[in-house]
C-alpha positions in Angstrom: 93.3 131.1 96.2 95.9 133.4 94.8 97.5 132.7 91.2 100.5 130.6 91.9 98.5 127.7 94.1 96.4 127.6 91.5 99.0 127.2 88.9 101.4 125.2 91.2 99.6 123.4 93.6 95.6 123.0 92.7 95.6 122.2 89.4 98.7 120.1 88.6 97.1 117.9 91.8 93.7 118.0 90.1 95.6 116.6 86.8 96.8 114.1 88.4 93.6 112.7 90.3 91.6 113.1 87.0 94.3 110.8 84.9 94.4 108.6 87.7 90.2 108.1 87.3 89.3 108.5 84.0 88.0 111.9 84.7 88.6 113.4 81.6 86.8 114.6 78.4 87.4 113.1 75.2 85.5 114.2 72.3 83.1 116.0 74.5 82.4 113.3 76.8 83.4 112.3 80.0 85.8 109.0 79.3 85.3 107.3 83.0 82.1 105.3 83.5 80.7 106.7 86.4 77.9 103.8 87.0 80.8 101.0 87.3 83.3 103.8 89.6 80.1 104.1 91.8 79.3 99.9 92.2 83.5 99.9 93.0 82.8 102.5 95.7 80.2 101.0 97.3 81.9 97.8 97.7 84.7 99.1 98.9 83.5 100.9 101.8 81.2 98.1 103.2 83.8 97.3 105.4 83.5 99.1 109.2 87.5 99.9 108.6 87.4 100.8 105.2 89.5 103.5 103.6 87.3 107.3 103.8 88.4 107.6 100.4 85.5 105.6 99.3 82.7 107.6 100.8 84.9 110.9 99.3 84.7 109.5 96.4 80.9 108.5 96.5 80.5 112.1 97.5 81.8 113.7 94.9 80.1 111.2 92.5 76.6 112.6 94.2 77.6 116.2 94.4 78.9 116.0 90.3 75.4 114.1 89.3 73.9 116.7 90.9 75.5 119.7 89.3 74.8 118.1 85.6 71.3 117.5 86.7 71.0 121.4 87.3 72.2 122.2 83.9 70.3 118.9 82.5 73.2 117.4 81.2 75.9 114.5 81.8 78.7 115.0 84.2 81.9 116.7 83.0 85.4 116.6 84.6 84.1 120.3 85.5 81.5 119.1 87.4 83.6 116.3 89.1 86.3 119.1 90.5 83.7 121.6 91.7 82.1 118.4 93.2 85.5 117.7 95.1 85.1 121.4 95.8 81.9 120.7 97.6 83.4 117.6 99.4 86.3 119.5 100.9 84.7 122.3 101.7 81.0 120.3 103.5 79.4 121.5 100.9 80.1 125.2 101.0 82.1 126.0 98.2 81.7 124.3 94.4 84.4 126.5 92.6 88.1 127.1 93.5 88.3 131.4 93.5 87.1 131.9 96.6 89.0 128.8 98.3 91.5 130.0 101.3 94.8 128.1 102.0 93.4 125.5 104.7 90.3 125.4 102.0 93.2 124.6 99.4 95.2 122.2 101.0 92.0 120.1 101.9 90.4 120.1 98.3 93.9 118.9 97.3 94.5 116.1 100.1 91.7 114.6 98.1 92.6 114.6 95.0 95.7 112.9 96.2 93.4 110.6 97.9 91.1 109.8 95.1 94.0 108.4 93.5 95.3 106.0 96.2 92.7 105.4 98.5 94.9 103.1 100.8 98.3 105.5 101.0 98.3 105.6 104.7 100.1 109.5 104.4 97.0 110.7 102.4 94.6 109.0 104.8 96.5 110.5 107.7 96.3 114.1 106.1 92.3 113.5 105.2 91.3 112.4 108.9 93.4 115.0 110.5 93.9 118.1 108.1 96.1 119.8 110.1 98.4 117.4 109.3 98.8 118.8 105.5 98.2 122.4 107.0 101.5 122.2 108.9 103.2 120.4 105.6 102.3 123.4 103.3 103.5 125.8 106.2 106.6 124.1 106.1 107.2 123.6 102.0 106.1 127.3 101.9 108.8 128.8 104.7 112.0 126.2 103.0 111.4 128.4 99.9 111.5 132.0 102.3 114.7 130.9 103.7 117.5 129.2 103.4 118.0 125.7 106.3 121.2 127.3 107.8 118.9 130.7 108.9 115.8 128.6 109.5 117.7 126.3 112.0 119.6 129.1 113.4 116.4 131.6 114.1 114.6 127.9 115.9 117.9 127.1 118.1 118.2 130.9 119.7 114.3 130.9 119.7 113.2 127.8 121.2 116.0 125.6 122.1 116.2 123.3 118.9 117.6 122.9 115.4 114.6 120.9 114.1 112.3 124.1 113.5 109.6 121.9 111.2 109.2 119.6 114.1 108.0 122.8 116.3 104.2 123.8 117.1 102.8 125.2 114.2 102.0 128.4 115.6 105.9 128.4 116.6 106.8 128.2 112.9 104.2 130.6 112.3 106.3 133.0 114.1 109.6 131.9 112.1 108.0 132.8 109.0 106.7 136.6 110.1 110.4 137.1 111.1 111.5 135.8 107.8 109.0 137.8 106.1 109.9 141.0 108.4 113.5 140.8 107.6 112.8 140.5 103.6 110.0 143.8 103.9 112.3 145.8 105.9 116.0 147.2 104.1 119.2 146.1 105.3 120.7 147.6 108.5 124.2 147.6 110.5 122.5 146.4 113.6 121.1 142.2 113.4 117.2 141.6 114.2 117.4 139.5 117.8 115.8 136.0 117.2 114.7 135.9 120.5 111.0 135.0 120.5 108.8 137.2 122.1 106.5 135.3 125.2 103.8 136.7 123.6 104.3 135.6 120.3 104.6 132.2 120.7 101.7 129.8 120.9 99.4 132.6 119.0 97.0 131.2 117.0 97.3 131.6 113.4 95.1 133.6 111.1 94.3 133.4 107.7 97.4 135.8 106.5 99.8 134.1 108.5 99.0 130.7 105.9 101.4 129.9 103.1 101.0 131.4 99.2 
């Protein structure tokens, strides 16, 4: 996780999920009731259609108990985001240095779902992360270039104005031209936009992410 999605991304979305459920500490103690948020759980994902938010969130209620138990103490809002961590990750990761981008859009997609278990555009992003892979892509390449260039590099590329609605891999591409063009100094002659057969539909690797 590099400096600015932790400052920008992670944590303000971890703020928010731990307003949203009590989980935060208050005179040294944790102010939520975890026994009560557990019974909610439970009862909410009886159902065979129920939100996955509920059996996130029961996971991350095991995974922090767990973590305090180690240390032989009560859970802390520290324990409950390394336990989100955890969830995110299937259990491979607890704290948030070593997180890469898919890693960082995931543990986020949960804190937004934690807080509204039955927003349909959270669910979406949980069941299918590529979903918020591609949304990050996009929010990161808006801020590398202007829509004008964007729309123009997608039309003489691949046919279309409507670049974010491309493959991702094909707006991979956009954004190592974009990043190209900023690296290398200005010169009399224009870069062709013309997308190499090669290049398209290459799979992306873990530089090619946002941040």
């Amino acid at each position: 996780m590099t400096e600015k999605q932790r400052k920008f991304f992670y944590f303000p979305a971890w703020n928010r999920c731990a307003r949203i459920c009590d989980w935060v500490m208050v005179r040294g103690r944790l102010l939520a009731d975890l026994r009560k948020q557990r019974e909610e759980l439970v009862e909410r994902a009886r159902p065979s259609l129920a939100s996955p938010a509920w059996k996130a969130g029961l996971q991350v209620l095991d995974y922090a108990e767990q973590l305090a138990r180690q240390e032989h103490r009560s859970v802390t809002a520290a324990d409950l985001r390394h336990a989100c961590n955890l969830v995110a990750t299937g259990g491979r990761k607890s704290g948030s240095d070593g997180l890469t981008n898919h890693e960082v859009n995931r543990v986020v997609t949960l804190f937004d779902l934690l807080q509204d278990g039955e927003n349909m555009d959270c669910v979406m992003k949980w069941d299918h992360p590529e979903i918020a892979d591609k949304e990050a892509l996009v929010k990161y390449l808006r801020k590398m270039a202007g829509e004008t260039t964007l729309c123009a590099i997608s039309r003489n590329a691949f046919g279309t104005i409507f670049w974010e609605d491309l493959e991702t891999q094909k707006i991979i591409w956009i954004l190592k031209l974009v990043k190209g063009r900023k690296a290398q100094p200005r010169s009399g002659a224009p870069e062709p936009d013309m997308a190499p057969a090669e290049a398209v539909g290459t799979a992306a690797t873990e530089g090619d992410e946002p941040f």
